[in-house]
C-alpha positions as CSV (number, residue, x, y, z in Angstrom):
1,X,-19.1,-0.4,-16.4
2,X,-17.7,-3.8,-17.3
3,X,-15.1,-5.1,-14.9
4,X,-12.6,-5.1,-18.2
5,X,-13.6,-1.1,-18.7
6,X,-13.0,-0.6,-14.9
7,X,-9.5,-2.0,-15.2
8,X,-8.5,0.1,-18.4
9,X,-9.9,3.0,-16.6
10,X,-7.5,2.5,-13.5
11,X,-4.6,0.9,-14.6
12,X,-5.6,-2.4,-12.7
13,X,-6.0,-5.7,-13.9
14,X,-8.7,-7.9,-14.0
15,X,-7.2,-10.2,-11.8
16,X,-6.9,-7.8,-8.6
17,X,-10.0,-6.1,-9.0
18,X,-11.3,-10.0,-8.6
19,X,-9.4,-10.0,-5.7
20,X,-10.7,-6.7,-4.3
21,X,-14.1,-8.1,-4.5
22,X,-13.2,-11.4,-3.1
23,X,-11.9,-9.3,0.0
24,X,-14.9,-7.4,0.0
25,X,-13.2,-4.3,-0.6
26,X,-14.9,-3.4,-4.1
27,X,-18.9,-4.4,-4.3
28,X,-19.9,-4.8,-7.8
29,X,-23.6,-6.5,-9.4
30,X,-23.8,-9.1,-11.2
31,X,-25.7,-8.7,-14.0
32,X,-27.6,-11.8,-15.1
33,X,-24.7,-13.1,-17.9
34,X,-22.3,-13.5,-14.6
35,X,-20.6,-10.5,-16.0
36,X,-19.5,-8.2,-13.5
37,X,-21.3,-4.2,-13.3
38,X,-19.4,-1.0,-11.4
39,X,-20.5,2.0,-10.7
40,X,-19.0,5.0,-11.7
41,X,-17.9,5.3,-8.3
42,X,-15.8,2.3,-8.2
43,X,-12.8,4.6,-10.0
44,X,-12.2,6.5,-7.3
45,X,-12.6,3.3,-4.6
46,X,-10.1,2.1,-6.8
47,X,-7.7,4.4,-6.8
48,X,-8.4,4.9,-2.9
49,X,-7.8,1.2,-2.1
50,X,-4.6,1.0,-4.7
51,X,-3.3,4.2,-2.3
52,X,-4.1,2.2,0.9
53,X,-1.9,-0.4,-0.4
54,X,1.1,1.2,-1.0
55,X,1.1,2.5,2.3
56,X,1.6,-1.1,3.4
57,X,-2.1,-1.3,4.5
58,X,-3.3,-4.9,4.7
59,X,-6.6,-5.8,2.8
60,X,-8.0,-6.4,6.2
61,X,-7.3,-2.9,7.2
62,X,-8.1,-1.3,4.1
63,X,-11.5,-3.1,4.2
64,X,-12.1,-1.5,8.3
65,X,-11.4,1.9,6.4
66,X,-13.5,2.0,3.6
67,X,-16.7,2.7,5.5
68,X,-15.5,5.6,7.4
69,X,-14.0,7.2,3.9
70,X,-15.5,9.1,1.5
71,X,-19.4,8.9,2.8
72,X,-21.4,11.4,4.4
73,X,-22.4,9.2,7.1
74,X,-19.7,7.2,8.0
75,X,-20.3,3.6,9.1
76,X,-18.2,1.4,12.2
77,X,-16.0,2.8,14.6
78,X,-14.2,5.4,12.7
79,X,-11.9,6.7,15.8
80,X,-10.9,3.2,16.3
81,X,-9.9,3.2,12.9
82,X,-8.3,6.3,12.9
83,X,-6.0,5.5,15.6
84,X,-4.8,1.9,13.7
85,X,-3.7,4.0,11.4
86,X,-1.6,5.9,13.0
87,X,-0.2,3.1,14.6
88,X,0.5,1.5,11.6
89,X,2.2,4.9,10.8
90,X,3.8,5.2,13.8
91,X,5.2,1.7,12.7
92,X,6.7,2.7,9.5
93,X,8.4,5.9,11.4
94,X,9.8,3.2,13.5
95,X,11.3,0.9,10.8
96,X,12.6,4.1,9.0
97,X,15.1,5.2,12.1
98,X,15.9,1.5,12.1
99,X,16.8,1.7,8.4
100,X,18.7,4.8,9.1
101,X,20.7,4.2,11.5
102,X,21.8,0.8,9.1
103,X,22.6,3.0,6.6
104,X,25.0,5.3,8.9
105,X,26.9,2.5,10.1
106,X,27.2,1.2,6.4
107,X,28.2,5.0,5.5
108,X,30.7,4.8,8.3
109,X,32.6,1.7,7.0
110,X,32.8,3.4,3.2
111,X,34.2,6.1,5.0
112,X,36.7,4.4,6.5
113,X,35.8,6.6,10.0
114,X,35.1,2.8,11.2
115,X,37.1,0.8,9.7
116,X,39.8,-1.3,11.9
117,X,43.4,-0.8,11.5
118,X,44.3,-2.4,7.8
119,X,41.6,-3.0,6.5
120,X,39.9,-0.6,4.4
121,X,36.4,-0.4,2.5
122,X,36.4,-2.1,-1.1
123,X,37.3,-0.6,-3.8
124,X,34.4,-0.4,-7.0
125,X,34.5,-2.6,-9.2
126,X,36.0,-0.9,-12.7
127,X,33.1,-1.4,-15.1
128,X,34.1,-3.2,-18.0
């Protein structure tokens, strides 16, 4: 398929799935017009790699991950790979308790449990 069919078939546009290529992340052939030819496969790498990336993956990562995913054989150092994940999730467990504990103290002040004497939390704004 056409690089144009592969977007409408994943809800990507042309321009990332450029970029996915460019970062080696999504082979393709060229066929010889220039135009670019996907497999059938290249839906589901897709939809893997769009995943990937909204779990805060970096291209760089997500391109060390494709070869140990979704092959019988995987390719590269897939334990290594493994355990960069989980740091990376370990990372984003991290940054949530930070966030967390923000939000309590921010919760505290509406409540008025931490407010100093006189002054108190502002009021909403009535709409208009």
């Amino acid at each position: 398929m056409r690089i144009g069919e592969l977007a409408r078939a994943t809800g990507v546009s042309t321009r990332s799935l450029r970029y996915y290529e460019e970062q080696g992340l999504l082979p393709s052939e060229r066929l010889p017009n220039g135009y670019r030819e996907y497999g059938e496969e290249a839906v589901r790498q897709v939809a893997f790699i769009q995943d990937l990336f909204s779990a805060g993956l970096s291209s760089g990562v997500v391109r060390e991950i494709l070869p140990c995913a979704g092959q019988e054989r995987p390719q590269g150092d897939c334990g290594a790979l493994l355990a960069r994940v989980r740091q990376v999730r370990d990372q984003l467990a991290q940054q949530e308790r930070q966030l967390a504990g923000r939000r309590e103290i921010l919760e505290r002040y509406l409540s008025g449990a931490a407010a100093p004497t006189g002054l108190t939390p502002p009021s909403p704004s009535p709409a208009p």
